[in-house]
N, C-alpha and C positions, 0 to 999 in steps of 0.2 A: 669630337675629339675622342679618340681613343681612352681607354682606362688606360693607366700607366705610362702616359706622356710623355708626363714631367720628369716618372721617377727613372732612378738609375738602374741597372741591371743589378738583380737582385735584390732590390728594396721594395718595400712594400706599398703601391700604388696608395695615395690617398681614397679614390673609388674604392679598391678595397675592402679598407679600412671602416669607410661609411656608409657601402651599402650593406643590407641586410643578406643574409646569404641564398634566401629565398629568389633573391636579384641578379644574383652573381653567376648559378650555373643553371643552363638553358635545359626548357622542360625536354622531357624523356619523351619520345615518342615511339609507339607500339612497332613492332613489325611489320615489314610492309606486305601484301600480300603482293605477288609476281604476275601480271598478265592484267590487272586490275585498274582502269582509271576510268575516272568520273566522265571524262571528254574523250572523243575519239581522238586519235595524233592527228596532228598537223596543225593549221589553223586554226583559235579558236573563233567560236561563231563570231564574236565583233571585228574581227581581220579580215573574213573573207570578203566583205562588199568593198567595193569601189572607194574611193576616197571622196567623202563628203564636206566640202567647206563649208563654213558655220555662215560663210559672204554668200547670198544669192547671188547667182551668175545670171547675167540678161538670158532672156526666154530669148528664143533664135528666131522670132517673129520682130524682136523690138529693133529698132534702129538704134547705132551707136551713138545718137542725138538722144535717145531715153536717158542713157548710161551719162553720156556728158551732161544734160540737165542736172542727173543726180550729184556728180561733181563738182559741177559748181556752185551746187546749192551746198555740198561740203566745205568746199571754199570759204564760200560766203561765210556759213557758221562760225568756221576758225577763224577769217578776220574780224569777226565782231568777237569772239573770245579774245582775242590778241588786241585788241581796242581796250576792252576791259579791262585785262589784266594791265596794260599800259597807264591807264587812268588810276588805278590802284597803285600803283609803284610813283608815279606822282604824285598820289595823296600823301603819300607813306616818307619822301623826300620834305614832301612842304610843311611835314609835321617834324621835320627832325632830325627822320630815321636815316642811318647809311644805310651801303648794300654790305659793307665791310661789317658795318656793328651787326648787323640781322646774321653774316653766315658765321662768325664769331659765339652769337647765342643760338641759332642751331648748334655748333659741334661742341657747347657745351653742355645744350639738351639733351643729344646723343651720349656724353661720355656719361650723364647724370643716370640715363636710362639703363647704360653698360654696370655703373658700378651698382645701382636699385635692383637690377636682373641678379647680380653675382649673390648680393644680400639675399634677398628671395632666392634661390640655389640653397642656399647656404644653410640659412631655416627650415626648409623642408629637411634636408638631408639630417639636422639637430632631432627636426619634430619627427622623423621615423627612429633615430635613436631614442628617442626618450618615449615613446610611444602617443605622443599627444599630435593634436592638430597645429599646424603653424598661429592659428587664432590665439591658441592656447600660449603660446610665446610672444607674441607682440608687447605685454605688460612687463614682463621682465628684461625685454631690453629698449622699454620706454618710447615703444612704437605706438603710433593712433594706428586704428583701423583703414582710412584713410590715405594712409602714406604710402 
């Protein structure tokens, strides 16, 4: 997000306001000398080779019976992952649990995690005004370590 988002034209950006100014204007850099670079133009050396997939491609000796073996031995793998996971959402039913109550307390671990991030923001940006570690804050506003 942008500094000054929020604020209105002419007003003074919260970012601003709380970062140090050493943060605010970008470093100065020297002159550049004209005719001068580190890389020849064009391409740099990692662009110019061919495109290499991270997936081995069958050797051009193997039969497309190699290739399908290895597929269905993928197969395989994912229906017994999918067995499992099957078997787990059935424990998880016959203990209880809904699908409704589980994505309910996910989007309220999420929001917990949104509002715990903005707090953490918030501290650092305190603990470089006042020049201490965020550690150093936790007691004064009756935080554990932990939390």
């Amino acid at each position: 997000m942008p500094s000054g988002y929020l604020a209105a034209p002419g007003v003074c950006s919260p970012a601003t306001v709380l970062d140090p100014p050493a943060l605010q204007t970008p470093p100065r850099r020297g002159p550049r000398t004209p005719g001068l670079r580190r890389t020849q133009p064009g391409l740099s050396k990692s662009c110019r080779g061919a495109f290499q997939s991270p997936r081995p491609s069958p050797k051009s000796g193997q039969a497309d019976g190699a290739g399908k073996d290895s597929l269905h031995l993928d197969i395989q793998k994912l229906k017994e992952k999918s067995d499992l996971l099957d078997k787990e959402i059935s424990q998880f039913i016959s203990e209880g649990y809904s699908v409704a109550e589980l994505e309910d307390h996910i989007c309220q671990l999420h929001e917990y995690n949104d509002i715990k991030d903005a707090g953490q923001m918030l501290l650092g940006k305190l603990a470089v005004i006042r020049g201490v570690t965020t550690k150093e804050l936790y007691p004064e506003f009756g935080l554990d370590m932990n939390d």
